[in-house]
N, C-alpha and C positions, 0 to 999 in steps of 0.2 A: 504494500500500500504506500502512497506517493506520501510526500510529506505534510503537502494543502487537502489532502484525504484527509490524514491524520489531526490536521490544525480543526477542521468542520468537524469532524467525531467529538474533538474535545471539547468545541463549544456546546457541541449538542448536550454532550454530556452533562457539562457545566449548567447550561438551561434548565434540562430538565430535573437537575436536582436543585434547582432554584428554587422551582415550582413544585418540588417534592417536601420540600423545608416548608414553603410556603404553603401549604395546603399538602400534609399529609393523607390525608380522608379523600382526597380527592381518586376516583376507580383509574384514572387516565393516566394517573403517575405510576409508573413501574419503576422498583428500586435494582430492577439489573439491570442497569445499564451500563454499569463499568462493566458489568460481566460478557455485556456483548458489546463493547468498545473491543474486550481484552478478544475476543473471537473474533472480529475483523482485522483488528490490527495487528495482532503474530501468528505466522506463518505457522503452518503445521511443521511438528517438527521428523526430520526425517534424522532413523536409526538405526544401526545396525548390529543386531543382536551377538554378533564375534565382538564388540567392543567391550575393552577393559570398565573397571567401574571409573577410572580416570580418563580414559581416552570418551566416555559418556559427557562426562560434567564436562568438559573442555569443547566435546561439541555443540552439546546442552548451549552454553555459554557463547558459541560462536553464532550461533542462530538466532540466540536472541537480541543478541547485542543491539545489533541498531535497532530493530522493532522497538524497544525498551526505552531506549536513549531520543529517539523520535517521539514516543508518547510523551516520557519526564519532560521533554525541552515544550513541544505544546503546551503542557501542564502550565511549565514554568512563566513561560510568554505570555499566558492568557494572565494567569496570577500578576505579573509581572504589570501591564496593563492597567489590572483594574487598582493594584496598589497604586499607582501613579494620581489615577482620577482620585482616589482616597484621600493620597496624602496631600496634593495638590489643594484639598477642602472642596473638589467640584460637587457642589451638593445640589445642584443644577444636573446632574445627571446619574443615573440609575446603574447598576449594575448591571440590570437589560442592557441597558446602552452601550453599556461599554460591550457586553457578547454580541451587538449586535453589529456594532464597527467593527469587533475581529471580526466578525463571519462575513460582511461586506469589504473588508480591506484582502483576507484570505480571497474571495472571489475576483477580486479585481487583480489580483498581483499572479491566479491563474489565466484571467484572458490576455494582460500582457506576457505571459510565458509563452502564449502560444502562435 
């Protein structure tokens, strides 16, 4: 999965446990949604059964490396973001707002890639 995949996942993510905080009770919030972030975004892992239990962990590790390090850093970037508007005092704007500029700046920095 591409990295602007991964940046939209995490807002969604983000959102809808906005709205999970925000109205628990509500039937339309589902709380797996990291659980199917984590299903989209890492690769099935491929293994091969002659492997040591070291030469496992070390592939283990190879596989997931960037899947892992591309979700963290979305993570981080969204967090990153909305601390700004925080600390910055914009009280003028929502923490909708700010997922919703990542997911409109993420969209726009995919049509100029292409």
């Amino acid at each position: 999965m591409e990295e602007r995949e991964i940046t939209r996942r995490i807002v969604g993510v983000l959102t809808r446990a906005q709205d999970l905080e925000r109205d628990p009770e509500d039937p339309n919030n589902d709380a797996a949604v990291i659980g199917e972030l984590l299903t989209e975004c890492i690769p099935q892992i491929l293994i091969d059964r002659s492997w040591s239990d070291a030469q496992l962990a070390q592939e283990v590790n190879r596989q997931l490396d960037t899947p892992l390090q591309l979700i963290a850093a979305a993570f981080a970037s969204a967090f990153i973001q909305l601390a700004e508007y925080h600390d910055a005092g914009r009280t003028d704007v929502s923490s909708a707002d700010v997922l919703r500029e990542l997911a409109l700046q993420n969209e726009d920095d995919a049509e100029s890639s292409e």
